[in-house]
N, C-alpha and C positions, 0 to 999 in steps of 0.2 A: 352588725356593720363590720364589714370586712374591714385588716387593716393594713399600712400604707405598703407594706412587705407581702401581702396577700395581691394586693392590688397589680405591682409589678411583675408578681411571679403569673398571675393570669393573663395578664399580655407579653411576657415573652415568651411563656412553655405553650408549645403545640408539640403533638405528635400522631402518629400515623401508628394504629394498629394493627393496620395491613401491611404495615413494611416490615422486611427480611432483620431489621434492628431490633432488640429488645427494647417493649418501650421506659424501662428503668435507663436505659443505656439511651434512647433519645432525650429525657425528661434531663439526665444527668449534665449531658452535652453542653446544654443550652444551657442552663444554671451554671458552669463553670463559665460559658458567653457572659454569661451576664454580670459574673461578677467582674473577669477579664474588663470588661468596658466599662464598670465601675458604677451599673446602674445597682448592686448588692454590697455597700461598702465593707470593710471589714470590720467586724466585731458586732454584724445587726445580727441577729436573733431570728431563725428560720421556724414555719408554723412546725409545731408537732406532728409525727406520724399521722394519727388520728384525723389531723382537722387537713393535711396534706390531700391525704387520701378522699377525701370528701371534695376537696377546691375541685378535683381534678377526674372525679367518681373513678377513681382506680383501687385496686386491692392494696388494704392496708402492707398485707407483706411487698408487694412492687413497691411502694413509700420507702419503708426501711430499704429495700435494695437500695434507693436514688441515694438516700443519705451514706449508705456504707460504700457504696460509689463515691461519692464527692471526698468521703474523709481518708476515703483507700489511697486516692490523690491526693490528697495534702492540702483540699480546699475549704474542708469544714472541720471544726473538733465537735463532737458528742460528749455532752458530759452530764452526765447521771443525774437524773431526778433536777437538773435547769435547763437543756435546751442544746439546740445545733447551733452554734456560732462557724459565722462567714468567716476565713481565715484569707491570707494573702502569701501563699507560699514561699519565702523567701526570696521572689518579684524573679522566677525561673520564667514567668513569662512577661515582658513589658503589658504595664495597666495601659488600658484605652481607655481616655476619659468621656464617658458618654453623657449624653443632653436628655434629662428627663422628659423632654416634649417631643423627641422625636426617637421612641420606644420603636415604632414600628418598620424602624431603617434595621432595627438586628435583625431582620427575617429577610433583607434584601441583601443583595453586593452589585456594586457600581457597575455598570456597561463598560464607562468609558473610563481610562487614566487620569488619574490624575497629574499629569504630566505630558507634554509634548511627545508623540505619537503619530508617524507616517505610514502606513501601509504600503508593503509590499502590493505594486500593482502582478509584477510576474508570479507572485502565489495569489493570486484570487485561483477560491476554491470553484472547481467546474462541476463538485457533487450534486447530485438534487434526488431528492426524495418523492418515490412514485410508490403511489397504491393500486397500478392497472393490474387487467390479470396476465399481462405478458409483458417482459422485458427483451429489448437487444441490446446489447455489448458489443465491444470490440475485437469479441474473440476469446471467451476465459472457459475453461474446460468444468465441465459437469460435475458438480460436486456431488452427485446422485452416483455415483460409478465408480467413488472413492471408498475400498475398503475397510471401513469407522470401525469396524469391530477387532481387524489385524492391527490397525496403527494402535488403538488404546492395549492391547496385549503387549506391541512391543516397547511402547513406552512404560507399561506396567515392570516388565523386564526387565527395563533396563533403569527403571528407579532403586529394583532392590537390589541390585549389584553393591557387594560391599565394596569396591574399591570405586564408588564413584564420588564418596567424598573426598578421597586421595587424589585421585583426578583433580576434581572439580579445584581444586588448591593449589596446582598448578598452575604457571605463567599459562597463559591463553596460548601462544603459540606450540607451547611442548602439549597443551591438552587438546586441540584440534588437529594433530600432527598426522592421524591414522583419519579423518576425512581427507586431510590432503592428498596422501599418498592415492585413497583411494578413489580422490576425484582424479587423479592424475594418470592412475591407469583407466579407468571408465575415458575422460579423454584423448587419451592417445591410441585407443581404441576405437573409440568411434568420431572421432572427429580429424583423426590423421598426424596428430600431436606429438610431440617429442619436448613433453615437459617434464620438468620436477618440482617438488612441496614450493622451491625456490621463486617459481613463477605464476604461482596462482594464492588469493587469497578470495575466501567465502564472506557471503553477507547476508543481510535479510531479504535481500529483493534486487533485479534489476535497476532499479530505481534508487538503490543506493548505493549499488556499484556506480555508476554512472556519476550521481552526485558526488562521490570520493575522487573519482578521474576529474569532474570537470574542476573541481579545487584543487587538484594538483595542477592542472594543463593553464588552465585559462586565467589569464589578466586580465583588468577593466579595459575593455574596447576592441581584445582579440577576434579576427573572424573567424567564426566556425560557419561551415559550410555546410548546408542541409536539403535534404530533396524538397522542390518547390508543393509537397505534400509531403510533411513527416506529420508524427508523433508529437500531440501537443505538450504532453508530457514531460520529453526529455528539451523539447522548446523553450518548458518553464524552467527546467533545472540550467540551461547554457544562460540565458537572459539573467537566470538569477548569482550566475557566476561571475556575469560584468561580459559577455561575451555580448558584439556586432555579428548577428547570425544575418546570412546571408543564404538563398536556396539558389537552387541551380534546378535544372530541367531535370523532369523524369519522363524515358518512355518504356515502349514494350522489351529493350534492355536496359533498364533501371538506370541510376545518374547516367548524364552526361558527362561523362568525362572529359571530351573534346573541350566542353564550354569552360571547363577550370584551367585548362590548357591555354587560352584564346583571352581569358579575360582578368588571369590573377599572374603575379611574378615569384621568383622566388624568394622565399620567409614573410610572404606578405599573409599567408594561410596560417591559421595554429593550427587548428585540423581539423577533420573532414566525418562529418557521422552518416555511416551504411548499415542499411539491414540487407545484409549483399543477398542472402538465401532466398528471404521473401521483406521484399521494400512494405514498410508499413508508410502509409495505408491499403498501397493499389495491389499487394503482393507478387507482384514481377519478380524475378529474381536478375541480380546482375549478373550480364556474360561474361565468359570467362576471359574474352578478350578483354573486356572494361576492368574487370581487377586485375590481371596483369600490367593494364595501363596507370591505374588507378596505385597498384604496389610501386612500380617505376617512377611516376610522379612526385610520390611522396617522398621520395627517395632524393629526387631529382630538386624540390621544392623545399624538402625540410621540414614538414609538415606531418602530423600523427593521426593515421586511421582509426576511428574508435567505429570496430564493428558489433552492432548490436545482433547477438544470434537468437531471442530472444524464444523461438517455437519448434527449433531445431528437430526436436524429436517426433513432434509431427509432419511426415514425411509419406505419402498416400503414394505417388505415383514413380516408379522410379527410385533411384538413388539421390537423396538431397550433396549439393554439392561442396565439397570438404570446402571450410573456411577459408579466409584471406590467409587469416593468421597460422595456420599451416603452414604458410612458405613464408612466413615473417623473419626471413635472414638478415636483414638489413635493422629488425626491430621496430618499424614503423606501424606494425598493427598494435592495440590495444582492446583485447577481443571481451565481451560482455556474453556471460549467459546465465542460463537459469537451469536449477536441476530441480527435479520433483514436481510438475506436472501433471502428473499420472497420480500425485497423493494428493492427500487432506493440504489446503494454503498453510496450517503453520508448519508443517515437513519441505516446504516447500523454502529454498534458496536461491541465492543471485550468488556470482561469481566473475572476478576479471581472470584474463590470464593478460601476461605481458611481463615484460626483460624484466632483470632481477630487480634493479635499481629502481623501478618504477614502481612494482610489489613492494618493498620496504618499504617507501612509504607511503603506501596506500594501507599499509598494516597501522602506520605510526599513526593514520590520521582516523584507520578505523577504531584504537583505542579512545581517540578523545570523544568519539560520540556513539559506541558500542563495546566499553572494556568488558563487560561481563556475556553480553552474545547468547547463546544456548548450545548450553554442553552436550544436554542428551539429543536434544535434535541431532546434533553432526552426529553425535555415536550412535545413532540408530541409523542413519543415513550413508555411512560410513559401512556399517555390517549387512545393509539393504543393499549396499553394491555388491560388497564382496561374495552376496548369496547370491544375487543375480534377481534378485528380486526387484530392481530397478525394469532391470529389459523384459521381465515377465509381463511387471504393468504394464509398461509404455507399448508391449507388442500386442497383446487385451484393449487395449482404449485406440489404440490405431484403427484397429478392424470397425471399432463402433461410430467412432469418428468420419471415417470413410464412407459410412452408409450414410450416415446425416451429410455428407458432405454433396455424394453423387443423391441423396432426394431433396434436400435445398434445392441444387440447381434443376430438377423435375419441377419441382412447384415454381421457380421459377421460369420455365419453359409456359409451364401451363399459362401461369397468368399476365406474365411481363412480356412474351414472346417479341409483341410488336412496339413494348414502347422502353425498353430499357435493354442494355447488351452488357455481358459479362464473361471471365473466363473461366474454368472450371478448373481450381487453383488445385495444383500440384500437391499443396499439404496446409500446414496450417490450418484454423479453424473459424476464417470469414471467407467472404466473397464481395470483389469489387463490384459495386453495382452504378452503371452510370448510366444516369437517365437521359432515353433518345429526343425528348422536346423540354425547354427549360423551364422548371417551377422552380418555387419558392417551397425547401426544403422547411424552413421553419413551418409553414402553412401545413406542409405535409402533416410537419410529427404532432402537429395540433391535432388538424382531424382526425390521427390514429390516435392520440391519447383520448377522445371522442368515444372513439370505439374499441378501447380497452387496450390499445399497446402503446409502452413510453419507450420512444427514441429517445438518447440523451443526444442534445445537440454538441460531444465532444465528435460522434461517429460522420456529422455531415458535412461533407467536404463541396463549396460553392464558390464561383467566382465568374467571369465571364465566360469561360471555355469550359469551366469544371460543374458539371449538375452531378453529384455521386453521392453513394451511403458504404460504409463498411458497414454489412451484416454480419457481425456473428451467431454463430450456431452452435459451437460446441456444448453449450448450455444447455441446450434446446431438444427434445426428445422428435421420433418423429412426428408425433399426433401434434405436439405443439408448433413446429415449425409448420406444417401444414397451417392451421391455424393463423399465424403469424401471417406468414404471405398471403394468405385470405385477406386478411386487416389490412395490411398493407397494399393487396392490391384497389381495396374500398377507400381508402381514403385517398391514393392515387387518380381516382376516378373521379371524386367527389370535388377536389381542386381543381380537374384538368375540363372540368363541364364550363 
């Protein structure tokens, strides 16, 4: 007959001997659980090796592992020829006192708080989880085209550098100092810039530049002003700022400007968000008459332009047009981008530029929730410029982008001709698609999850006047885009009967 210490140790130890843990190191765990919550008091008497190994049919030697575990911690003593006694470490971890009837709650943890708990409505997550055999996006470049074998080399490189522990010990700003310099000539290069280290700070994402700006800018109840079709994203980040977002028109030249003229006064605006190159969703680009308007106003108003440049370097037809922030004299732009694109997502960076004072503390507020960042990232990034290996990729995936871009719109020709019209965007990597008779876009993405593709309902834009989809593509190879608007144009068909 088993006894009372036998009894408890078989219902709290489980383990998995298909998991990546040693199961001496799982069996261990839990047995320090257990005494932790005080279902193993101290000074009870643990079975012997022997009869251990048997409860549990494991190798006598994994047994003695779990015990030289437990005593290596300071939860058991072993003492010669009488036994393992439970110990209570000198109480480095507060005892949980646990309930001998409800044994089977250590293998769980709580859902819900215990304690009063509101959820953020502006973070509900818009992720969702698809097993089809095709995805669309809103646009995110092919990680098939990323090359995995140069980035692990130069990360390799740049780990056995002796001087990267000297570095790395370093204040954050003296040791990100040479990405600075050399984001700052990559931009004033190519985006028409006249910056220094002074006016730009790096981060992990677009999305978190943005989130750093809108905690500086925004008070509870500020307007920001937004295209009457943006980015649900950075929607969530102003809402969750405490900002009264308000949108304004978009047509085939991007905001209306006139109408922020006509219907707001001045300092009644905090400020105003543009994707001036290409407006997300619809990708129009704003004229240049409208940002000359749009730079005067703000000027005029008091109000701060936060431009998102977000695909800049995707740029197909032509010369993409130099940013606001270019001619930001007056200091009213606050310009957002993104570098590394053309690599692997963790090479990949977000970046503000804007007046000095502004950058200070966007630094000050990027320490309290990013002090330590990634060192070798920036110094690979950093020497990726200066070898020019930046514009090698990005001029390689342009060319390949481009063809997916002009046969996207072929297959759309072939099969949408008569019931859907779009433009054949200048750069970037979707296409505005809006539908010529009105369905019910959720209906759609059903029947195409039906037939193997998931639309995530972040890409479908609906409303009286608006039936549309952002397609992306850059993902997308051509045999599969094909495919794609095959699916798509079948489930199309199959709502509109």
């Amino acid at each position: 007959m088993d006894s009372p210490v036998q009894d408890i140790l078989k219902s709290l130890v489980q383990f998995e001997k298909s998991s990546n843990t040693a199961i001496y190191i799982q069996i261990a765990q839990q047995i320090i659980n257990a005494i932790q919550r005080g279902y193993l008091p101290e000074g009870i008497v643990l079975p012997g090796t022997r009869k251990f190994s048997e409860l549990f049919i494991i190798n006598r030697n994994t047994a003695v592992a779990v015990y030289d575990e437990l005593a290596s911690q300071g939860w058991v003593e072993i003492i010669a020829n009488k036994g393992t006694f439970v110990l209570m470490p000198e109480k480095k971890t507060a005892t949980i006192k646990g309930i001998s009837q409800n044994l089977e709650k250590l293998h769980t943890y709580p859902k819900v708080a215990g304690f009063p708990f509101q959820s953020s409505f502006n973070l509900a997550s818009n992720e969702e989880f698809s097993e089809h055999n095709f995805i669309i996006n809103d646009g995110q470049p092919d990680l098939r085209l990323h090359p995995t074998f140069q980035f692990s080399r130069w990360y390799s490189a740049s780990m056995k550098r002796p001087t990267l522990i000297s570095k790395w010990n370093q204040p954050q700003e003296q040791s990100y100092d040479s990405l600075a310099k050399q984001l700052c000539n990559y931009l004033n290069a190519t985006r028409g810039f006249y910056i220094n280290p002074n006016n730009i700070v790096s981060t992990r994402s677009t999305e978190m530049s943005l989130y750093i700006v809108s905690q500086l800018l925004i008070q509870k109840n500020d307007i920001v002003l937004v295209g009457d079709l943006s980015n649900y994203r950075s929607n969530m980040i102003f809402q969750q700022a405490g900002a009264n977002i308000i949108t304004i028109p978009v047509d085939e030249y991007g905001l209306d400007i006139d109408f922020i003229q006509k219907h707001f006064t001045k300092n009644s605006i905090r400020c105003v968000y543009a994707c001036a190159n290409r407006q997300y969703p619809t990708t129009v680009t704003l004229s240049a008459e409208r940002r000359l308007k749009l730079l005067q106003l703000a000027k005029a108003y008091q109000f701060a332009i936060i431009e998102d440049d977000f695909d800049y370097d995707f740029q197909f037809t032509g010369s993409a047009m130099v940013p606001m922030a270019s001619a930001n004299s007056e200091g009213v732009v606050i310009y957002l981008g993104r570098l590394g694109q053309s690599f692997f997502p963790s090479f990949q960076i977000g970046f503000v530029v804007a007046p000095e004072n502004i950058i200070k503390e966007a630094k000050n507020y990027l320490q309290l929730i990013d002090k330590q960042g990634d060192f070798i990232q920036k110094q690979i990034l950093s020497e990726l410029i200066a070898e020019g290996e930046i514009h090698r990729l990005i001029k390689k995936n342009i060319t390949i982008y481009k063809q997916r871009r002009d046969f996207v719109c072929q297959c759309l020709h072939e099969h949408f001709k008569y019931d859907a019209s779009w433009k054949t965007p200048n750069g970037g990597l979707a296409v505005w698609i809006q539908f010529n008779t009105k369905l019910s876009l959720i209906q759609l993405t059903k029947r195409a999850g039906e037939f193997g593709l998931y639309i995530p309902k972040t890409i479908l834009y609906q409303n009286k006047n608006i039936c549309a989809i952002r397609l992306g593509f850059g993902h997308l190879n051509e045999t599969e885009i094909e495919q794609v608007i095959a699916i798509l144009k079948k489930a199309f068909d199959a709502i509109s009967q």
